[in-house]
MOPAC internal coordinates of N, CA, C and O (Angstrom, degrees):
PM7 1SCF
backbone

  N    0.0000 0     0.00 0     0.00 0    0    0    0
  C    1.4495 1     0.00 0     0.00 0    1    0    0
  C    1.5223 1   109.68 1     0.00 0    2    1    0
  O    1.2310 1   106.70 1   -17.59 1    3    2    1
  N    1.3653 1   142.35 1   162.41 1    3    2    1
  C    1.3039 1   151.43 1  -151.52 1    5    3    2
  C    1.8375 1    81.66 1  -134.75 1    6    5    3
  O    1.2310 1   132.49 1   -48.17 1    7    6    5
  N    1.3061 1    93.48 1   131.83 1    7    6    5
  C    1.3236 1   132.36 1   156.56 1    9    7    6
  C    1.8264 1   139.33 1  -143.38 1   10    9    7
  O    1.2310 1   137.19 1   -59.22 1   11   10    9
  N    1.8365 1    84.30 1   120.78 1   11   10    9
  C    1.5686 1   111.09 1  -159.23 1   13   11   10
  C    1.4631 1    90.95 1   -61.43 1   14   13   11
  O    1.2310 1   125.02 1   -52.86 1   15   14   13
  N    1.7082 1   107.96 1   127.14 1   15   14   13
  C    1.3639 1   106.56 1  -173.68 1   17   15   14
  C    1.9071 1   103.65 1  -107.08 1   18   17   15
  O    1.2310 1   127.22 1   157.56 1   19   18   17
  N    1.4474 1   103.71 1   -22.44 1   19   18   17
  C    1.4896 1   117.83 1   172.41 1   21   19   18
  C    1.6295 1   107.31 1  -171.45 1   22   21   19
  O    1.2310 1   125.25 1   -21.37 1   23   22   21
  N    1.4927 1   107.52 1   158.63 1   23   22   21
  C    1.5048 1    93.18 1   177.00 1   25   23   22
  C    1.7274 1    86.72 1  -155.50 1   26   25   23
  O    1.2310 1   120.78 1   -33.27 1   27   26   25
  N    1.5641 1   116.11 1   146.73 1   27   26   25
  C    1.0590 1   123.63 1  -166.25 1   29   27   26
  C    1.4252 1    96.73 1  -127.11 1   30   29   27
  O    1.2310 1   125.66 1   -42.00 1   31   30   29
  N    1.5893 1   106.74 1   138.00 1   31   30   29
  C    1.7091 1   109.27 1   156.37 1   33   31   30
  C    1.3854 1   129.65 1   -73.08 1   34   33   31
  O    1.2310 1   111.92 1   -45.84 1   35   34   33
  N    1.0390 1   132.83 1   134.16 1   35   34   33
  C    1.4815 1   150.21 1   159.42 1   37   35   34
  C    1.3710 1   129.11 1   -61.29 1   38   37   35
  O    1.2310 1   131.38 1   142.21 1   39   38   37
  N    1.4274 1    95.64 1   -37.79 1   39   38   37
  C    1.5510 1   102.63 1  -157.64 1   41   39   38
  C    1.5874 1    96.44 1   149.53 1   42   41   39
  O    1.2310 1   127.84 1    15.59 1   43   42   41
  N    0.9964 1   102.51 1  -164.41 1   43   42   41
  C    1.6654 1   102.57 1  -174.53 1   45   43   42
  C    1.3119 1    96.55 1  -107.44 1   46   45   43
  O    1.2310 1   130.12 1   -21.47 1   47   46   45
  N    1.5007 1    98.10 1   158.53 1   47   46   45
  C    1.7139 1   120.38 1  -143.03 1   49   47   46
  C    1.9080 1   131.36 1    19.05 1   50   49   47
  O    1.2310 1   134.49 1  -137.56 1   51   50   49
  N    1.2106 1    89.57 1    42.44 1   51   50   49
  C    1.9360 1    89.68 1  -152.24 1   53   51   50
  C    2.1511 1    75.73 1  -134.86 1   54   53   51
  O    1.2310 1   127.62 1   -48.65 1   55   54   53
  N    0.7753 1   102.94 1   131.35 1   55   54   53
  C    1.8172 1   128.90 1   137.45 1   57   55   54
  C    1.2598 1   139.18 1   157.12 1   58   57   55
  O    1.2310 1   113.10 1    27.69 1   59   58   57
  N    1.5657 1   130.64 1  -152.31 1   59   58   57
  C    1.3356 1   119.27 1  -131.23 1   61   59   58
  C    2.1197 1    81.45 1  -131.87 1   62   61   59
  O    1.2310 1   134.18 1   -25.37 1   63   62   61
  N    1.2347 1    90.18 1   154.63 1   63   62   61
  C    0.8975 1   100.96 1  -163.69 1   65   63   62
  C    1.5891 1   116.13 1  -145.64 1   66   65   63
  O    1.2310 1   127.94 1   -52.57 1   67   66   65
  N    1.5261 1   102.32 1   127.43 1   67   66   65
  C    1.6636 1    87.71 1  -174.79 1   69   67   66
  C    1.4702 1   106.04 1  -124.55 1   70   69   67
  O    1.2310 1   118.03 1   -49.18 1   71   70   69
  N    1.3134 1   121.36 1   130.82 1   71   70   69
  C    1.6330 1   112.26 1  -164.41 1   73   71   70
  C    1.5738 1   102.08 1  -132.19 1   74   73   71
  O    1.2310 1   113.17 1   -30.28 1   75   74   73
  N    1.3350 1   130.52 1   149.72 1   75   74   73
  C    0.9231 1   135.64 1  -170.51 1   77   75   74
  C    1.8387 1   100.82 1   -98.39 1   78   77   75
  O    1.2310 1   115.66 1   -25.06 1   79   78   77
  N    0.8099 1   125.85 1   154.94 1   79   78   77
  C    1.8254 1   125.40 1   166.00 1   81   79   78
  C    1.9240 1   106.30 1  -174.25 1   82   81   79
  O    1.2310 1   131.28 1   -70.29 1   83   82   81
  N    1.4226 1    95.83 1   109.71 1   83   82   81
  C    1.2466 1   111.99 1  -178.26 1   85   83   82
  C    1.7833 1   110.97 1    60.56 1   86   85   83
  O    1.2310 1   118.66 1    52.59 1   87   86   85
  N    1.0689 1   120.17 1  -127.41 1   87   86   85
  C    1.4986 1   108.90 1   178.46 1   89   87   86
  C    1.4743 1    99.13 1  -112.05 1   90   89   87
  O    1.2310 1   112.88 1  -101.44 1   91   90   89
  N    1.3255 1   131.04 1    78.56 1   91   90   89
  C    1.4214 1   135.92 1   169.84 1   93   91   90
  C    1.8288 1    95.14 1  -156.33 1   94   93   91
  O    1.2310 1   126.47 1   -55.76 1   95   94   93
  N    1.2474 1   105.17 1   124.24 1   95   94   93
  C    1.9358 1   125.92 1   118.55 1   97   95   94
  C    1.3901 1   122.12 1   -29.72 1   98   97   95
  O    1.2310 1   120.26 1   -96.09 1   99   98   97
  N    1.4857 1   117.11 1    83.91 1   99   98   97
  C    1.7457 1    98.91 1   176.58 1  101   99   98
  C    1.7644 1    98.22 1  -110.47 1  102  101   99
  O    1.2310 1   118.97 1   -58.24 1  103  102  101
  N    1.4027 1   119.58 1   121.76 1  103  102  101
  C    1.7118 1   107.61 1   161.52 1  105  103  102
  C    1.0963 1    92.32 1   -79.60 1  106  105  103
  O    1.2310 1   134.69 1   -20.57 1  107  106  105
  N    1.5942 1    89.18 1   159.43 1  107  106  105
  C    1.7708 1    98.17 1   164.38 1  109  107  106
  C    1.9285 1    90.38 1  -148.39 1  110  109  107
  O    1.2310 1   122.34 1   -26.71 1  111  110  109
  N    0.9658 1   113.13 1   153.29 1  111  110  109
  C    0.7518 1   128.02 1   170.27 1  113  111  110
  C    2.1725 1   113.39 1  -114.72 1  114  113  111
  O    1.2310 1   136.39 1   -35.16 1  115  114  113
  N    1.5295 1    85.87 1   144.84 1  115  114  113
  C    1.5689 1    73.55 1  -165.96 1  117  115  114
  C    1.8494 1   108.65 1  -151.37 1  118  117  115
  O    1.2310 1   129.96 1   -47.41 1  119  118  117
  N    1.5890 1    98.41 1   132.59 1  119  118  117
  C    1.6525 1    89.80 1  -160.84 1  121  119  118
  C    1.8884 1    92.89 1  -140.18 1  122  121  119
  O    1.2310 1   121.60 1     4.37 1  123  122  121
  N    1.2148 1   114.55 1  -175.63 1  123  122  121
  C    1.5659 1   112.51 1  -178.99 1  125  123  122
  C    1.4271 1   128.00 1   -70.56 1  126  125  123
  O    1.2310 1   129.32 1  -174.80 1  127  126  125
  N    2.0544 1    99.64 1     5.20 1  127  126  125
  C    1.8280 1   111.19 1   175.52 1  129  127  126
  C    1.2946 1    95.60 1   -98.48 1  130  129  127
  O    1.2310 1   113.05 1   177.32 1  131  130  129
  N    1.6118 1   130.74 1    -2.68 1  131  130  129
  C    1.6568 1   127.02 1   171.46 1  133  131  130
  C    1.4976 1   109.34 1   122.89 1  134  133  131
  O    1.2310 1   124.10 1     7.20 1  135  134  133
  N    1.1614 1   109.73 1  -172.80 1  135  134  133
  C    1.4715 1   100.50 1  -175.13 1  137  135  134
  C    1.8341 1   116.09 1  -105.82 1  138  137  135
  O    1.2310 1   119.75 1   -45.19 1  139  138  137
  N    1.1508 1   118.07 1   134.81 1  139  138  137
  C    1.7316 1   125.24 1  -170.06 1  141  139  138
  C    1.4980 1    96.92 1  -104.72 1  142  141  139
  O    1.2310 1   124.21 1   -36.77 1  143  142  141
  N    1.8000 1   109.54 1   143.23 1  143  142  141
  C    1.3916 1   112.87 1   166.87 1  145  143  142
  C    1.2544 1   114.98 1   -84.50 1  146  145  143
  O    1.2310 1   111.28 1   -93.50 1  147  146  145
  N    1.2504 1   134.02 1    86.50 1  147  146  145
  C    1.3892 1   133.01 1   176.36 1  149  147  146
  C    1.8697 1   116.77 1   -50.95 1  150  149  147
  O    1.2310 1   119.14 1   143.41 1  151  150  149
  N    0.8987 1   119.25 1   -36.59 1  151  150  149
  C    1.7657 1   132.77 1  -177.98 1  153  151  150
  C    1.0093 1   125.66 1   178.69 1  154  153  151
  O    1.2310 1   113.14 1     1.76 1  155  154  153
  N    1.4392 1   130.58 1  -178.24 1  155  154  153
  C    1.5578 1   134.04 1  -130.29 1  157  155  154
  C    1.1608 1    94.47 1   162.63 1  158  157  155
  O    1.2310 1   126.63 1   -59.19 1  159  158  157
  N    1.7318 1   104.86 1   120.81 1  159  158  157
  C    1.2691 1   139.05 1   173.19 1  161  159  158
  C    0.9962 1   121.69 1  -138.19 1  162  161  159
  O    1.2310 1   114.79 1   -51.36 1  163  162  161
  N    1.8547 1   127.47 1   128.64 1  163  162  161
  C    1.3375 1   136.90 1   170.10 1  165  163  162
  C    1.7717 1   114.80 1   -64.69 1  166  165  163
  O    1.2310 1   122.58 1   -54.80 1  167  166  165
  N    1.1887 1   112.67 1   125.20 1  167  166  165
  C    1.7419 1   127.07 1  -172.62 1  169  167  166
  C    1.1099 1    97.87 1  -118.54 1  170  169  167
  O    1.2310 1   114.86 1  -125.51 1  171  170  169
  N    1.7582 1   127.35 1    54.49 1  171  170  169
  C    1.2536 1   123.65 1   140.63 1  173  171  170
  C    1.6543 1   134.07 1   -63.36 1  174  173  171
  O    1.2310 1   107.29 1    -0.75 1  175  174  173
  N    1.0817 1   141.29 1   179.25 1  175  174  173
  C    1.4585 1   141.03 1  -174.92 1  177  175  174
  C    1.8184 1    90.37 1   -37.29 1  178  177  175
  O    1.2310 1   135.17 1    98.08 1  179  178  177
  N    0.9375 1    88.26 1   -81.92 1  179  178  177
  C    2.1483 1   109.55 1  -149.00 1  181  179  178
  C    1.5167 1    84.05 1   -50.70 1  182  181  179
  O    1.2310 1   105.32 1   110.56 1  183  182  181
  N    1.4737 1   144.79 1   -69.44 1  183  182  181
  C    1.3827 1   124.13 1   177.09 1  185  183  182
  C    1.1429 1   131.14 1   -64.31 1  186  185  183
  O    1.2310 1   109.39 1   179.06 1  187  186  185
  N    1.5103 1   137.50 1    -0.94 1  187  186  185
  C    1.6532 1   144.31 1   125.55 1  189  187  186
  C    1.0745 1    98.57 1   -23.37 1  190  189  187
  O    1.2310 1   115.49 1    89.19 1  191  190  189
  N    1.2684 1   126.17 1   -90.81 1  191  190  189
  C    1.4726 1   150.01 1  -119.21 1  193  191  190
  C    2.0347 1    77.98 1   -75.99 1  194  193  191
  O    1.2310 1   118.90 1   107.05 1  195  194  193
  N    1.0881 1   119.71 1   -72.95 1  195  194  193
  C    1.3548 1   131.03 1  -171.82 1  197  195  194
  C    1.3071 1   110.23 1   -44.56 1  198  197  195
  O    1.2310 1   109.29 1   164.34 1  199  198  197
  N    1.7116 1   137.67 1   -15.66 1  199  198  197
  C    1.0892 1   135.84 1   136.83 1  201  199  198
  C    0.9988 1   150.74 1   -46.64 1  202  201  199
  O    1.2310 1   130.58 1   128.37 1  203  202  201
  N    1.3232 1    97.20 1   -51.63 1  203  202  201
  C    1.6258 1   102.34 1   160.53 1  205  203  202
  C    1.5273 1   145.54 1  -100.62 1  206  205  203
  O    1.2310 1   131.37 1  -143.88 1  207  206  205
  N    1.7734 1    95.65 1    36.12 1  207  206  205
  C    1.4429 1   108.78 1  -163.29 1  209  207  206
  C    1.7273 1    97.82 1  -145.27 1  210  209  207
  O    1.2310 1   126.74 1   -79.92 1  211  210  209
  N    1.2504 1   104.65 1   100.08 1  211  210  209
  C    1.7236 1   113.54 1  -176.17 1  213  211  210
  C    1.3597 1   100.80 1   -53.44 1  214  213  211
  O    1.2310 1   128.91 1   -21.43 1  215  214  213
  N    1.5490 1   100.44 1   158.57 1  215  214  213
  C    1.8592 1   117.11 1  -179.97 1  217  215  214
  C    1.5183 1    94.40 1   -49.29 1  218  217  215
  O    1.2310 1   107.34 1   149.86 1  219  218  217
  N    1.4609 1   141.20 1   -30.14 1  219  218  217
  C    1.3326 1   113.26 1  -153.88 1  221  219  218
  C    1.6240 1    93.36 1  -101.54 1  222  221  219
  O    1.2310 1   117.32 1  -165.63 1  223  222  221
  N    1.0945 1   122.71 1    14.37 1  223  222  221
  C    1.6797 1   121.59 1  -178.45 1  225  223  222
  C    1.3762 1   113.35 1   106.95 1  226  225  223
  O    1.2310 1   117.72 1   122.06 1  227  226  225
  N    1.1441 1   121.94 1   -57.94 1  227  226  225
  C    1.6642 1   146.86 1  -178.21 1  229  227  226
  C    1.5078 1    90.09 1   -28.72 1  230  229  227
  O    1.2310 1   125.96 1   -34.41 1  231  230  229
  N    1.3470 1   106.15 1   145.59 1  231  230  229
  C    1.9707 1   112.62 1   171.37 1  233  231  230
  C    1.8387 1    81.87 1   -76.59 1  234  233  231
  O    1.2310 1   126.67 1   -28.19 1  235  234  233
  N    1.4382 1   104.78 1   151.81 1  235  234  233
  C    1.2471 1   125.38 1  -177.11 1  237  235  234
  C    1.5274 1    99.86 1  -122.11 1  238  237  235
  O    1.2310 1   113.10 1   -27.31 1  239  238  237
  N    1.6644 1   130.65 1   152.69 1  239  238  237
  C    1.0063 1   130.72 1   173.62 1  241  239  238
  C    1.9208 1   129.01 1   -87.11 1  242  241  239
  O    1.2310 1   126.12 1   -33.25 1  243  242  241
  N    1.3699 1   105.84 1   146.75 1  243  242  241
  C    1.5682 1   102.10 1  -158.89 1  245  243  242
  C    1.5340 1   107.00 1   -55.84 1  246  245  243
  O    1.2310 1   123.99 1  -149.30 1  247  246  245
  N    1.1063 1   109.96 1    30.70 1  247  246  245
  C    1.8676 1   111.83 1  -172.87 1  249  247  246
  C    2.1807 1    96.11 1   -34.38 1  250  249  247
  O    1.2310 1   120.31 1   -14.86 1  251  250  249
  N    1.0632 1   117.01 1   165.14 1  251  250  249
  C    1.2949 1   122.58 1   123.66 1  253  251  250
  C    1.5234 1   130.37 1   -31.65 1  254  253  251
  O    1.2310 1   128.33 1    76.99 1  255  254  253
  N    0.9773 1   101.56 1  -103.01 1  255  254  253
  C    1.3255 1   108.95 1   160.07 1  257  255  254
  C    1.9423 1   131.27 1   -16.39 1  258  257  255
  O    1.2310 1   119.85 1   124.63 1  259  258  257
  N    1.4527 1   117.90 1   -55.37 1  259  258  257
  C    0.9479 1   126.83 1   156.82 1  261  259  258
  C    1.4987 1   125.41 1   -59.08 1  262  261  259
  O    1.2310 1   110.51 1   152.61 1  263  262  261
  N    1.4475 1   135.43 1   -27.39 1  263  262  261
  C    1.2837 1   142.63 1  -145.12 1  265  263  262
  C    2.1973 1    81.70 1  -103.18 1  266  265  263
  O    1.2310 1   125.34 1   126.56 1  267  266  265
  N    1.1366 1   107.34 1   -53.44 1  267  266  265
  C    1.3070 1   121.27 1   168.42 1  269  267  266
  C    1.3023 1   130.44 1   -44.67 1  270  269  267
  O    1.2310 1   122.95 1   115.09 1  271  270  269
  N    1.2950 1   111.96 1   -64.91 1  271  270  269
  C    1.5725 1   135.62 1   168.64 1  273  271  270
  C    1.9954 1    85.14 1   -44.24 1  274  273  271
  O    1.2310 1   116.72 1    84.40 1  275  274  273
  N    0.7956 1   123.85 1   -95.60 1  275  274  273
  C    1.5248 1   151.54 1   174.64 1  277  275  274
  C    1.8719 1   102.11 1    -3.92 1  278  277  275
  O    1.2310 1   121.10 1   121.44 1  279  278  277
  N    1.3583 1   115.50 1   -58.56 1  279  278  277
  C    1.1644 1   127.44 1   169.29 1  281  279  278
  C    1.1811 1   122.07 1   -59.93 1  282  281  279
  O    1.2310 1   115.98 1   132.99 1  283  282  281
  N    1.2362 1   125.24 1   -47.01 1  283  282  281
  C    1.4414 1   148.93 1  -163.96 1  285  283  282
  C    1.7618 1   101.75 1   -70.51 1  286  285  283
  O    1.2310 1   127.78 1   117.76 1  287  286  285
  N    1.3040 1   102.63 1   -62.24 1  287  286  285
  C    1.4698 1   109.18 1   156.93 1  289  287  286
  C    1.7218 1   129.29 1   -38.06 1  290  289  287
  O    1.2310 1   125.01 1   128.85 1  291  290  289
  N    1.2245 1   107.99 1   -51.15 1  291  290  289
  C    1.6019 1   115.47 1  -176.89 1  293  291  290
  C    1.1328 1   111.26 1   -81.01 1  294  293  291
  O    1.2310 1   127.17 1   -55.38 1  295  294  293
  N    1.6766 1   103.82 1   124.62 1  295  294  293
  C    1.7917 1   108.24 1  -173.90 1  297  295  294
  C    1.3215 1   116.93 1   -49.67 1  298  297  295
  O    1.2310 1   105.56 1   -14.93 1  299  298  297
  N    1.1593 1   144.37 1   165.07 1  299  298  297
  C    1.1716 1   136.12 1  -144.04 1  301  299  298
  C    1.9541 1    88.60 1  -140.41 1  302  301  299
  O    1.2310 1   127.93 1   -27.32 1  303  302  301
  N    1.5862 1   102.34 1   152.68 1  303  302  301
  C    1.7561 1   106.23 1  -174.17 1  305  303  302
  C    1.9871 1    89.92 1   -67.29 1  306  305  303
  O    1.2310 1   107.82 1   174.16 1  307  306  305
  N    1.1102 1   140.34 1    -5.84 1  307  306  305
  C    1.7670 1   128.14 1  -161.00 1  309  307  306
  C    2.0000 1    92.94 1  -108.61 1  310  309  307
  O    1.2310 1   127.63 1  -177.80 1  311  310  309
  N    1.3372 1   102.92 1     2.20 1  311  310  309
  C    1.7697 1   109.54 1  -169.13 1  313  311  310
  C    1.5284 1   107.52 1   -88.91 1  314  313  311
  O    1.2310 1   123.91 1   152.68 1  315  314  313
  N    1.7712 1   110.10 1   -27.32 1  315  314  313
  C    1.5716 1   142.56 1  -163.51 1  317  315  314
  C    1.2489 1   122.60 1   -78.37 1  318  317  315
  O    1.2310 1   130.37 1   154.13 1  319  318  317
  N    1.8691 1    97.61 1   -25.87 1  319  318  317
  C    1.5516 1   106.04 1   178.59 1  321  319  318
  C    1.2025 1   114.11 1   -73.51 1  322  321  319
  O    1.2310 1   120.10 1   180.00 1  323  322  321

């Protein structure tokens, strides 16, 4: 099942979207031409954990923004090849 982890406005009918489904990060971005996969991230243990724990250690809050920042940072399984 897909679970909306944050979703941000754009503008009208337009935004960003971060959804959880099985152990993947999918953005999508999504406007009135349909919805685009912007990126894709593996949410195994060690990149969980790295989500919810800001660069300075401190648990950080599930902002948007933060959940992103957080991902964006963690090498990704397509970084390995």
């Amino acid at each position: 099942m897909f679970e909306v982890i944050e979703a941000t406005s754009l503008g009208p009918r337009r935004s960003v979207v971060a959804v959880r489904f099985r152990e993947e990060l999918l953005v999508l971005g999504s406007s009135e031409a349909g919805v685009t996969l912007l990126a894709t991230r593996s949410l195994l243990a060690q990149n969980e954990e790295r989500a919810t724990t800001a660069p300075d250690g401190s648990a950080s809050s599930a902002s948007f923004a933060g959940v992103f920042e957080a991902q964006l940072a963690a090498p990704s399984s397509e970084d390995d090849r």
